[in-house]
C-alpha positions in Angstrom: -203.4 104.5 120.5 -204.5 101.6 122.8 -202.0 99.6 121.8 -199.6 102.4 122.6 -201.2 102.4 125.8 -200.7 98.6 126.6 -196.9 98.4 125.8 -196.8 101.6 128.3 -198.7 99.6 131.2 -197.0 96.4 130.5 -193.4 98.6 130.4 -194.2 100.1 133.9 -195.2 96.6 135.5 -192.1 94.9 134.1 -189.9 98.2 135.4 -191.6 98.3 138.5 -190.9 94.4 139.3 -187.6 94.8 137.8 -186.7 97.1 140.5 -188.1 95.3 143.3 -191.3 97.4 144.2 -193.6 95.1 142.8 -196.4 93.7 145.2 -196.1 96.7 147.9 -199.8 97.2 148.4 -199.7 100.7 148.9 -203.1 101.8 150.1 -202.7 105.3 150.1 -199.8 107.9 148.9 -199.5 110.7 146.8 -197.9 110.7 143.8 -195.9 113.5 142.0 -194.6 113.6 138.1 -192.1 115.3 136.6 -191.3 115.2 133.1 -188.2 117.0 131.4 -188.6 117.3 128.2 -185.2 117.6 125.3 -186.7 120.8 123.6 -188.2 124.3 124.9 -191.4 123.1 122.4 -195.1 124.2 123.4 -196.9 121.0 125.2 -199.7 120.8 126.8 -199.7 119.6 130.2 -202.7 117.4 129.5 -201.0 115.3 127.2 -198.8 114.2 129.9 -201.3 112.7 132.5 -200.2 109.5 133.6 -203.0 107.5 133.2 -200.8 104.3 132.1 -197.8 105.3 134.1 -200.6 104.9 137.1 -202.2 101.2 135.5 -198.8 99.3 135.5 -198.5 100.5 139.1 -201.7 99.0 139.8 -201.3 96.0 137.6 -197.9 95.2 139.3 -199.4 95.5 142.5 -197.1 98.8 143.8 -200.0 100.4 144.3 -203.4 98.5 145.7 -206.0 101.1 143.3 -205.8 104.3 140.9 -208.9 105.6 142.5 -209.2 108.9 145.0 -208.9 106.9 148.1 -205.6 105.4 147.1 -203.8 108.2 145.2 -205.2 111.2 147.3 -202.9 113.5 145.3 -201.7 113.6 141.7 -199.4 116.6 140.8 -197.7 117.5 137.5 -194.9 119.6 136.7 -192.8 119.6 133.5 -189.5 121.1 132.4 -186.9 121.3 130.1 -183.8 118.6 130.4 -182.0 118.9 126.9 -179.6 116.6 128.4 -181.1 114.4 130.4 -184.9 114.0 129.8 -187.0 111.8 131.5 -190.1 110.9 133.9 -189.5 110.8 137.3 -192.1 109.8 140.1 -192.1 110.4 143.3 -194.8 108.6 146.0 -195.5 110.7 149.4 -197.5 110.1 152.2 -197.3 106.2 151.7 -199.4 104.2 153.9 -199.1 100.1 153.4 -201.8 98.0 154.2 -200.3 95.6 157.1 -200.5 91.5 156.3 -202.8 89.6 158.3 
């Protein structure tokens, strides 16, 4: 499983610098996930936390911590895509920290 785990974090960092967001330093948000699942199947929503969705944002320096006073808000919802499913993340609230 950790090794599950790592190829996660290190997919999320490569994404996340991929796209450009890499290095934001983002001291304080709100995050929101949404995950649409291909199949009406029973899953529990604690099998979904995002706990190395939120470690390649920190790794890749999106996102300064992972702690309360970074990420004051963490919210969860899934549904049911059969055609499309995916993760999606949304960041609210964002405050930067300013250079200098």
């Amino acid at each position: 499983m950790n090794a599950l785990k790592q190829k996660w974090k290190d997919f999320i960092k490569w994404f996340v610098e991929e796209q450009g967001y890499g290095n934001l330093r983002i001291e304080r948000c709100e995050i929101s996930q949404f995950i649409y699942y291909p199949t009406n199947r029973r899953r529990d929503i604690d099998n979904s936390v995002p706990k190395f969705i939120l470690d390649g944002l920190v790794e890749s320096g999106m996102v300064v911590d992972d702690d309360f006073k970074h990420i004051t808000k963490l919210t969860l919802q899934c549904g049911v895509d059969p055609a499309r499913p995916r993760t999606m993340l949304v960041l609210s609230g964002i405050e930067r920290r300013q250079p200098g």
